[in-house]
N, C-alpha and C positions, 0 to 999 in steps of 0.2 A: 311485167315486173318493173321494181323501180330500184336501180340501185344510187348511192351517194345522194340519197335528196336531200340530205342535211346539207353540204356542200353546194348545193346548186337550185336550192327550194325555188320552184316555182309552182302556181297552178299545175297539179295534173292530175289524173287519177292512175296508182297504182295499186294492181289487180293479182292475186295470188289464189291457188287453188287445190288444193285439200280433197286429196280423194281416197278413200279410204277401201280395204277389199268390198269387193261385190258382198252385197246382201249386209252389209253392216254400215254404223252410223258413227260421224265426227260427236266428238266431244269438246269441246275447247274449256279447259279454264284459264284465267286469268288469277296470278298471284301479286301483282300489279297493275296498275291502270293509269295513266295520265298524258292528256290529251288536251290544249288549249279549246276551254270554252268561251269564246268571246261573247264577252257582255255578263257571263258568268248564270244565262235564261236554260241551259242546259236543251236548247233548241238544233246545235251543233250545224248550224248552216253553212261553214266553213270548212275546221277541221274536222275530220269525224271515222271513224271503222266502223264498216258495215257489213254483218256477214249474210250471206242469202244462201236460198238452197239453188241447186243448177239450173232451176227452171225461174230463177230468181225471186223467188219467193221468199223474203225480209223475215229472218232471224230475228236479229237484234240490230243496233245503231245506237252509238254511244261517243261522249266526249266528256271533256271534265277530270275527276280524278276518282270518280265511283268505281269500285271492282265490279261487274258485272257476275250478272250470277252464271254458272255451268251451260254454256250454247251448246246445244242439241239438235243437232240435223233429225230428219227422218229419212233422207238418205245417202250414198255415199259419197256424194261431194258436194264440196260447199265452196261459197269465193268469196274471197275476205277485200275489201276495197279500203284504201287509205285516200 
């Protein structure tokens, strides 16, 4: 986990994880989004969220200011990386 990275931003990856009861599945929406896309190629090489399922199999991966549609695991936990 990452706490104060506004205060102390350097390179790093901070990692969060969402588990939801057995036998059911994360939902995430977003009712905002924004996220520096450098260069503005929506390639997100830099800053970016990325959600996987636990066996790390890629959701989604987004940067920019697009609201992303409804992420949907198929099981119950998922990790969210900044």
């Amino acid at each position: 986990m990452c706490f104060n990275y506004i205060e102390s931003f350097v390179v790093r990856n901070c990692t969060w994880t969402i588990k939801a009861p057995m036998g059911n599945s994360v939902n995430m929406t977003f009712s905002h989004f924004e996220m520096e896309d450098h260069y503005g190629t929506g390639n997100c090489s830099y800053d970016f969220l990325e959600v996987t399922e636990a066996g790390e199999r890629p959701l989604w991966r987004g940067c920019g200011e697009e609201v992303p549609a409804t992420i949907s695991s198929s099981e119950d936990t998922v990790r969210v990386r900044f």
